[in-house]
N, C-alpha and C positions, 0 to 999 in steps of 0.2 A: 774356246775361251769365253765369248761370247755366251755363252749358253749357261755355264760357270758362274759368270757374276749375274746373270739373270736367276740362278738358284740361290746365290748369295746375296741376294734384297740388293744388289747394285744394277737398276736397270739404263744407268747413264751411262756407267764404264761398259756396259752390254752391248749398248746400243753405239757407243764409239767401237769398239770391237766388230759386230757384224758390220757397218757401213764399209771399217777397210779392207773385212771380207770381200763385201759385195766390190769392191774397184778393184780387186785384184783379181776374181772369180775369172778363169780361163776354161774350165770345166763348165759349159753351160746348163749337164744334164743336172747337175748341183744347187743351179740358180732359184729355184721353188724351193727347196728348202730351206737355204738362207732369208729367200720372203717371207714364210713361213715362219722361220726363228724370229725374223725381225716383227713379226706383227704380235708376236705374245712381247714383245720388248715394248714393244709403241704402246698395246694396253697397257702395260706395267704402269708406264707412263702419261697415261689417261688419254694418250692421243684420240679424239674423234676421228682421226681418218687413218685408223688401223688397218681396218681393212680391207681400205686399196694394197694394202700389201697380199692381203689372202686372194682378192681376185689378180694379182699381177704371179703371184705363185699358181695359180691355178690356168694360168694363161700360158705361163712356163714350164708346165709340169711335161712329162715323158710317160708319165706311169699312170697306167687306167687306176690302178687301186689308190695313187695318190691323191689322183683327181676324186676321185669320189668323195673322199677324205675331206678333200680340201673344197667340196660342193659342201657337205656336213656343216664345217666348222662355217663357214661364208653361211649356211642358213641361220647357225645356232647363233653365231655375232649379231646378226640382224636381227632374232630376236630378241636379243639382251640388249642393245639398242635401242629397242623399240619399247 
C-alpha cells in the first residue's frame, strides 16, 4: 500500500503505511526492503537523512545482488547530495 500512494503523489499516507509495516515486520529477511521503500518515501519528502534508511537496508539485506544494489543506490544518493 505503501508503495501505492508513493506512485500516487501521497508520500505522507506512504510513509504512515510503511512505518506500520515496519512494527509489524516479523519476517526479518523482508526488512531491507521496507528501508528501501521507506527511503524513496523520505526523499519524496525532502528528508536529508534519507539515507540512513539505504545504509540501515544495506546492513539488513540477505541478498548479495541486493546488497550490491543497495551499495549503487547509497553511492548515487551521495552524489546527488552532494
Amino acid at each position: 500500500m505503501a508503495r501505492s500512494r508513493l506512485a500516487q503523489g501521497d508520500p505522507i499516507a506512504a510513509k504512515e503505511w510503511v512505518e506500520r509495516a515496519l512494527s509489524k515486520l516479523k519476517a526479518e529477511r523482508f526488512r531491507s526492503e521496507f528501508l528501501e521503500l521507506r527511503f524513496d518515501i523520505r526523499r519524496a519528502l525532502l528528508d536529508e537523512d534519507a539515507i540512513d534508511d539505504l545504509k540501515a537496508a544495506l546492513e539488513a539485506s540477505q541478498k548479495d545482488v541486493e546488497r550490491s544494489r543497495l551499495e549503487l543506490r547509497i553511492q548515487d544518493a551521495r552524489e546527488i547530495d552532494s
